[in-house]
C-alpha positions, 0 to 999 in steps of 0.5 A: 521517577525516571523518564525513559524516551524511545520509539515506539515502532521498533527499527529494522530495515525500512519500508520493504516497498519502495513508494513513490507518487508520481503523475499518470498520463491524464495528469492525476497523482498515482502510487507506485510501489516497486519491490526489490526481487533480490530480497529475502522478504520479497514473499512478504513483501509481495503479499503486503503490497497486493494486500494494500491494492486489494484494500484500496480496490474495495474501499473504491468500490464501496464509495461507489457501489455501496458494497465491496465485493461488486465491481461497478457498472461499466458506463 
């Protein structure tokens, strides 16, 4: 029997937006992601990081609104 170690995520370049936790003017902790124009990838990269927003922006809106696609009341 032979016993083969390895990832099982393949290696490439990195994370392609630069995620960063930083504090917001109110005290609360914030994700931040910077892109870097320079790169090849910054299409996909681009597409990925506004995918990742419009996800989070949804799964709010579901906890408070109970569906996805309505913004909640202004108050």
């Amino acid at each position: 029997m032979k016993v083969v170690v390895k990832l099982l995520r393949p290696r490439g370049k990195g994370a392609s937006a630069k995620v960063k936790r930083v504090r917001g003017p109110e005290g609360q902790l914030v994700t931040v992601r910077a892109l870097d124009s320079g790169r090849s990838t910054f299409g996909a990269d681009l597409r990925n990081v506004f995918a990742t927003n419009v996800s989070k922006a949804r799964r709010e809106n579901k906890a408070v609104v109970g569906a996805t696609d309505r913004a909640p009341a202004k108050r």
